[in-house]
C-alpha positions in Angstrom: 67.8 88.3 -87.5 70.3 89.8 -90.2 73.9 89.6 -89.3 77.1 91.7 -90.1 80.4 90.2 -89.9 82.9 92.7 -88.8 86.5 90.9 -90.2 89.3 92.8 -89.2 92.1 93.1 -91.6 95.3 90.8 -91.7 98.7 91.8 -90.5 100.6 94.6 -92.3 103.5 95.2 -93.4 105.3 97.5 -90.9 108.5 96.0 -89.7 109.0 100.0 -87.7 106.3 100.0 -85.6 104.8 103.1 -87.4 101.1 103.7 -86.2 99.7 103.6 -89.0 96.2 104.8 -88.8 94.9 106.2 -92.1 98.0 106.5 -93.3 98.3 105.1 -96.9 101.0 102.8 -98.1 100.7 100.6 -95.7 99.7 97.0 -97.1 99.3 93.3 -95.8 102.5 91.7 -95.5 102.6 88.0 -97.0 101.4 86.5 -93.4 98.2 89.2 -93.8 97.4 87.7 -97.2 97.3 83.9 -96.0 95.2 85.5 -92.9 92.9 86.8 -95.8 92.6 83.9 -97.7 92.0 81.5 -94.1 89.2 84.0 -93.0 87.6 84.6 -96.9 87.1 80.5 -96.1 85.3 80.8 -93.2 82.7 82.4 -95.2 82.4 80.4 -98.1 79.4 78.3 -96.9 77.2 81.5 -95.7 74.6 83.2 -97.3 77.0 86.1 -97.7 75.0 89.0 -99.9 76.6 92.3 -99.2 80.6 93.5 -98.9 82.2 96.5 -97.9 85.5 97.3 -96.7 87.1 101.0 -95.5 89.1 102.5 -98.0 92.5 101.9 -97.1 94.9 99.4 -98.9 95.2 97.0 -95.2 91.5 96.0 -96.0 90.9 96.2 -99.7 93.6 93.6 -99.2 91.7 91.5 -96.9 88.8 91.2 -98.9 89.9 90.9 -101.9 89.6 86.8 -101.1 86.3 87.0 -100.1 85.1 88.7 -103.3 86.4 86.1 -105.1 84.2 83.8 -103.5 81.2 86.0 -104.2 82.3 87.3 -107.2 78.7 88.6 -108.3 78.5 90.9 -105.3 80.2 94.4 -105.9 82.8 95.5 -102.5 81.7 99.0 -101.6 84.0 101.1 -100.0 82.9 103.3 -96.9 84.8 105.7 -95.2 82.2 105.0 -92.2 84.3 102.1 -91.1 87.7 103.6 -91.6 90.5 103.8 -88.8 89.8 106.1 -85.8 91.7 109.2 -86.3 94.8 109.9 -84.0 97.3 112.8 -83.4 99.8 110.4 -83.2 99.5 108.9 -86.8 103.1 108.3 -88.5 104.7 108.1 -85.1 107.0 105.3 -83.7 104.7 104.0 -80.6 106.4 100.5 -79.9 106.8 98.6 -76.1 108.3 101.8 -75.2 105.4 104.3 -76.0 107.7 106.4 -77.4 105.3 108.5 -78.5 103.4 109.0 -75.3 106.6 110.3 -73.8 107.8 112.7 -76.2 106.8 116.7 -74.6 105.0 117.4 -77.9 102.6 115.2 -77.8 102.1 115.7 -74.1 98.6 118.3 -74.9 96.8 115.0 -76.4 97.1 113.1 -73.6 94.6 114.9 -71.3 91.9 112.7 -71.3 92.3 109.1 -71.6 88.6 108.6 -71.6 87.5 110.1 -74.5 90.3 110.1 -75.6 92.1 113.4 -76.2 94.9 112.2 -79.1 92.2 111.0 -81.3 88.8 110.9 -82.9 86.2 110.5 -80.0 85.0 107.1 -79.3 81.4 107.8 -79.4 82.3 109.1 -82.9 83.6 105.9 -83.8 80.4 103.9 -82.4 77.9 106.3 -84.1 79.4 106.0 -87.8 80.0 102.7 -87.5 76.2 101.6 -86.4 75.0 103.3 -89.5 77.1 101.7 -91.7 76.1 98.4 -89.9 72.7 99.4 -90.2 72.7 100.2 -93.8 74.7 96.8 -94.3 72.1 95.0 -92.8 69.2 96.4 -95.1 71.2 95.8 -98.2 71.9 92.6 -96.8 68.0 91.4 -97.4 67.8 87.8 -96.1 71.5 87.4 -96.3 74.3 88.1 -94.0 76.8 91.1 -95.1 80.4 91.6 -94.5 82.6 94.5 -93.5 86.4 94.7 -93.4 87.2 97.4 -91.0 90.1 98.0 -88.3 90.6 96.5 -84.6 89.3 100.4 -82.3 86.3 100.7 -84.8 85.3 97.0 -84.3 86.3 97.0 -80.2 84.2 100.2 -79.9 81.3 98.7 -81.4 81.0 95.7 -79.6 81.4 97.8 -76.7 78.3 99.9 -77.1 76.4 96.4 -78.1 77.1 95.3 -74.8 76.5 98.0 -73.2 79.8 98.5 -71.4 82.0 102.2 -71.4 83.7 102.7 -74.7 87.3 103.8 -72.5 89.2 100.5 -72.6 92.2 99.3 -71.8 93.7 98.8 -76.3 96.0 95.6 -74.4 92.6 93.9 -73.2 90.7 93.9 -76.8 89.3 90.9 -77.6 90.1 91.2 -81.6 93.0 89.5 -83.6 94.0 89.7 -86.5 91.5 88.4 -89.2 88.9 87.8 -86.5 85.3 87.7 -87.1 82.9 89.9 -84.7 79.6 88.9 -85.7 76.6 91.7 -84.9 72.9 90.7 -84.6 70.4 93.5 -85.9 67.0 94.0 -85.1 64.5 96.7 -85.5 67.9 98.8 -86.3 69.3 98.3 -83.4 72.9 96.0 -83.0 71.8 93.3 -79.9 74.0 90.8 -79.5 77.7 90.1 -80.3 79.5 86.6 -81.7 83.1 86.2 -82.0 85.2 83.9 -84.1 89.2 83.2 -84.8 89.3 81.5 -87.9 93.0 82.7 -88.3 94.2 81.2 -84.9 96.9 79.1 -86.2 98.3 82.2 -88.2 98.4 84.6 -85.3 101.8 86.1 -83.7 102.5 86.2 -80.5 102.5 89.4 -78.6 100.2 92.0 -78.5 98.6 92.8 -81.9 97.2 96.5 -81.0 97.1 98.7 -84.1 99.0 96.0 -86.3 
């Protein structure tokens, strides 16, 4: 069955704790380039035919080392896997959810299950699966590879499993520079496989939106 790697960007540079999001500016620090460069390896002996990242400079980053490798295939950039959308973009979130307690922000926090501050999580699934889908086809016998950010990937491993999308973001299963690998067939995603190959480079702590 065709496969698409889902690689989640390295660590960025963000020594404030910003959330991000689709905010530009915001690029791998030098501990997200040797994370790029230790996952772009763990590719290097696959029949890798297809690249494409999301648009912002966090992923163009990441595989930048990876087209290197495959330097005849052309990185194509789709705003299908980009960041989810939140309210709270450019905010200061940190151990103290300092955002989440500020009064203004207080209207976006209705519904935890959908959820209310951001884009919907069923969004994120369906654009996503296209974009897989379409990876896949291009793909031919090959595999394909998308760079794309830690919700998008979560999400979509979610609705592969079958499980809710609401989550708990402390419980995702997706570090920095990881590997989710997604099975297609008959244009459906079946069945999940995940992979570290940054382990040795990870921080401690939690790595959620970072």
């Amino acid at each position: 069955m065709p496969i698409v790697h889902l690689l989640r960007h390295g660590k960025v540079d963000n020594p404030q704790g910003v959330l991000y999001e689709r905010l530009p500016g915001y690029h791998l620090s030098e501990l997200g380039q040797q994370m790029a460069a230790v996952a772009a390896q763990f590719f290097k002996d696959r029949p890798i035919t297809h690249l494409r990242c999301s648009p912002l400079e966090r992923t163009q980053e990441t595989i930048a080392p990876l087209a290197a490798l495959f330097p005849e295939l052309e990185v194509i950039l789709d705003d299908r896997v980009i960041e989810a959308g939140n309210r709270f973009a450019g905010q200061v979130m940190g151990s103290t959810a300092k955002a989440a307690r500020s009064p203004k922000n207080w209207p976006y926090l209705l519904n935890p299950l959908r959820p209310s501050w951001g884009e919907a999580y069923s969004a994120i699934a369906k654009r996503m699966t296209t974009a897989i889908l379409d990876a896949a086809e291009l793909a031919g016998d090959g595999e394909a590879v998308i760079v794309t950010h830690q919700l998008p990937i979560w999400v979509t491993r979610r609705r592969v499993e079958r499980r809710v999308l609401w989550h708990d973001p402390r419980k995702r299963q997706c570090t920095l520079a990881s590997v989710t690998s997604v099975q297609v067939s008959d244009q459906r995603l079946v069945k999940v496989d995940y992979a570290e190959p940054a382990r040795a480079l990870l921080p401690d702590g939690p790595q959620v939106g970072f």
